[in-house]
C-alpha positions as a Markdown table, in Angstrom:
| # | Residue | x | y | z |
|---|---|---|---|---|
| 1 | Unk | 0.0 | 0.0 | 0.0 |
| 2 | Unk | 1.2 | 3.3 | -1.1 |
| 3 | Unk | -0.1 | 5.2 | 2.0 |
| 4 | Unk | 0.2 | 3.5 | 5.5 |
| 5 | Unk | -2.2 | 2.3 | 7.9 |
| 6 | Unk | -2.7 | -0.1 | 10.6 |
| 7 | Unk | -2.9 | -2.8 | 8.0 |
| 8 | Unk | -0.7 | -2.1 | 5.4 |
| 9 | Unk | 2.1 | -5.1 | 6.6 |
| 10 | Unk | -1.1 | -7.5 | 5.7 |
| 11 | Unk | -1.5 | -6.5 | 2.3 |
| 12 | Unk | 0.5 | -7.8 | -0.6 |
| 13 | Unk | 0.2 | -5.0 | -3.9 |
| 14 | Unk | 3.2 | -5.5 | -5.7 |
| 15 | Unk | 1.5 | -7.4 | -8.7 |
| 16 | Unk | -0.5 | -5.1 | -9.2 |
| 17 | Unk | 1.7 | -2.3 | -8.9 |
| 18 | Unk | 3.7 | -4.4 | -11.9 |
| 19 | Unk | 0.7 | -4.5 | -13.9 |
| 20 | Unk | -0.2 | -0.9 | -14.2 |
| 21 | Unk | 3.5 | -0.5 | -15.0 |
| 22 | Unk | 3.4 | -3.0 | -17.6 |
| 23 | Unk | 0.5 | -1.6 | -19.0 |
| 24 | Unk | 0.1 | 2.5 | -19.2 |
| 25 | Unk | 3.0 | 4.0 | -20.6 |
| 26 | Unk | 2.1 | 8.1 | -19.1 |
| 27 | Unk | 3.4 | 8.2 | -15.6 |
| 28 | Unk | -0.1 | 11.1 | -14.5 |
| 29 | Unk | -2.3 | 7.6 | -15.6 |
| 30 | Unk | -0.2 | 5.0 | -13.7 |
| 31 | Unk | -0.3 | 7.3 | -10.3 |
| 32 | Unk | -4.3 | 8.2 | -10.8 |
| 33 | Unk | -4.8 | 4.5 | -11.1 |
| 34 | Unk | -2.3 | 3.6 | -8.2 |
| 35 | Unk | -4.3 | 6.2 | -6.2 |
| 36 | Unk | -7.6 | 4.7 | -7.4 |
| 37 | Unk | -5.8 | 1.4 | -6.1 |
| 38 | Unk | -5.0 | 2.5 | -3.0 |
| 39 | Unk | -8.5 | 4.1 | -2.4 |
| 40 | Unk | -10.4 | 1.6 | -3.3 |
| 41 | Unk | -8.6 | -1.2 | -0.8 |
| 42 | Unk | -8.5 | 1.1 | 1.5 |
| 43 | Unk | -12.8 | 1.4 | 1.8 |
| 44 | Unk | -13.4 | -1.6 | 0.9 |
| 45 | Unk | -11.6 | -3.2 | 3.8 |
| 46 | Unk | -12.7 | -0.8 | 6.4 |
| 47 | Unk | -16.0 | -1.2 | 5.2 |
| 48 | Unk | -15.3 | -5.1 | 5.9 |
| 49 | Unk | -13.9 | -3.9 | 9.7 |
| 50 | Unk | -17.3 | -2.1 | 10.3 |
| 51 | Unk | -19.1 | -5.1 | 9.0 |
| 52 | Unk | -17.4 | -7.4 | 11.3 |
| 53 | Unk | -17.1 | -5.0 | 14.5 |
| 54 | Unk | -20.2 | -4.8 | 16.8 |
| 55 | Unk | -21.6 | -1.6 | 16.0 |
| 56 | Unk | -20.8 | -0.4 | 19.7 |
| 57 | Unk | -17.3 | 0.1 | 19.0 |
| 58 | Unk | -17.6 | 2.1 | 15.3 |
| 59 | Unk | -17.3 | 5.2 | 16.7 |
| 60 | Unk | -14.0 | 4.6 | 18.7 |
| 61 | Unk | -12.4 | 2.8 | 15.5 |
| 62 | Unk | -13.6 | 5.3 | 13.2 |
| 63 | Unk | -12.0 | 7.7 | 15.4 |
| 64 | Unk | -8.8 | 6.7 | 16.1 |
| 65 | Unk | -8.4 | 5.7 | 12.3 |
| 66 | Unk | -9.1 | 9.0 | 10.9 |
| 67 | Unk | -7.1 | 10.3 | 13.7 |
| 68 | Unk | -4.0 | 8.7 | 12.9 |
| 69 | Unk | -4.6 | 5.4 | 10.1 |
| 70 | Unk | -1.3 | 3.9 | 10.9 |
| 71 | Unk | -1.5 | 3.6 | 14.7 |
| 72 | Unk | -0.8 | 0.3 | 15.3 |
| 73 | Unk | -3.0 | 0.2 | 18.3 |
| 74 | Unk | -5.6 | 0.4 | 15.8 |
| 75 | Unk | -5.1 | -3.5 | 15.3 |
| 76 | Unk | -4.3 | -4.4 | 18.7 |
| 77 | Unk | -8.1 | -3.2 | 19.7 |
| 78 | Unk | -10.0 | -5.0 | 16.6 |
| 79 | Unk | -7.8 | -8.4 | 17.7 |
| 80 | Unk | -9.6 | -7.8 | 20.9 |
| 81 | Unk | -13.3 | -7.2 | 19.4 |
| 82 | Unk | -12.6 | -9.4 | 16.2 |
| 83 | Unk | -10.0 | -13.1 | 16.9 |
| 84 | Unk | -9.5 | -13.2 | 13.4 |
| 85 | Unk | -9.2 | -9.6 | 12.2 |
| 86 | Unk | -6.2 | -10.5 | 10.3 |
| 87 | Unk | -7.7 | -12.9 | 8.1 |
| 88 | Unk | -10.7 | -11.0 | 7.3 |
| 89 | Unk | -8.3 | -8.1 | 6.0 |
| 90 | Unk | -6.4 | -10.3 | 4.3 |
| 91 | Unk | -9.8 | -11.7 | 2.5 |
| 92 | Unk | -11.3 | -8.5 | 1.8 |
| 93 | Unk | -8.1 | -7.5 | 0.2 |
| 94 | Unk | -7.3 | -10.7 | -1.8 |
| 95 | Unk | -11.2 | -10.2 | -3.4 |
| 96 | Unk | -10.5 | -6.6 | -4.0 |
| 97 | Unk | -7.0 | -7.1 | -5.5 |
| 98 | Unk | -8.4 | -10.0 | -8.0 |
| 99 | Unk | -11.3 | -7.4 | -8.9 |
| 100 | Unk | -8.9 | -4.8 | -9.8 |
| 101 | Unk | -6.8 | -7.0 | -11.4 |
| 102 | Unk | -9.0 | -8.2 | -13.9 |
| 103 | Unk | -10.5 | -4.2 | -14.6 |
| 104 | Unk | -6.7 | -3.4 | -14.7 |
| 105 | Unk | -5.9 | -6.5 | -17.3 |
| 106 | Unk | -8.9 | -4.7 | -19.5 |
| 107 | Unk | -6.8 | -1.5 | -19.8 |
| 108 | Unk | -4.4 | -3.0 | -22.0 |
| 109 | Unk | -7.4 | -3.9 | -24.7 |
C-alpha cells in the first residue's frame, strides 16, 4: 500500500503495482490508477472492519483511524473485538486485489 495504515504489513500489492506498469506508458495515468488502487482497498476493507465489529465500537475505531490510520493500536483493539481480524483483511483485500486485477488486465485492450 502506497499510504500506511494499521494494515498495510497485511496486504500484498506489488502485482498489481507491476501490472499498471506494464500496462500505461504516461506516468499522471499509472499514479491516478495507483491512487484509485489505493482508495479503493482502502474502503473496501474498512467497510469489511465495520461489518465485522459490533456496531458499539464504530465510533472509537472510526476515530482513532481518521485520527492517525497507521496507529498500530488500531489493530491491537479489533484483535480484541474481532480473533480473526487479520484474516478478514487479508480476504477483503485478496477479493479486491483480484477485482482490480482483472479491470486493470482490460486496460491493456
Amino acid at each position: 500500500m502506497r499510504k500506511k495504515v494499521f494494515f498495510s504489513h497485511l496486504i500484498e500489492v506489488d502485482p498489481l503495482i507491476m501490472l499498471v506498469e506494464e500496462i500505461l506508458q504516461a506516468e499522471k495515468e499509472k499514479l491516478e490508477i495507483l491512487d484509485m488502487i489505493d482508495s479503493t482497498l482502502h474502503h473496501r476493507i474498512v467497510d469489511r472492519i465495520l461489518q465485522e465489529l459490533d456496531e458499539q465500537h464504530h465510533e472509537i475505531f472510526m476515530h482513532e483511524y481518521s485520527q492517525n490510520p497507521s496507529n498500530e493500536e488500531i489493530l491491537v483493539f479489533l484483535k480484541k473485538q474481532i480473533p480473526d481480524i487479520e484474516k478478514v483483511i487479508c480476504n477483503e483485500a485478496q477479493l479486491t486485489q483480484a477485482s482490480l486485477f482483472e479491470d486493470i488486465k482490460k486496460l491493456k485492450k
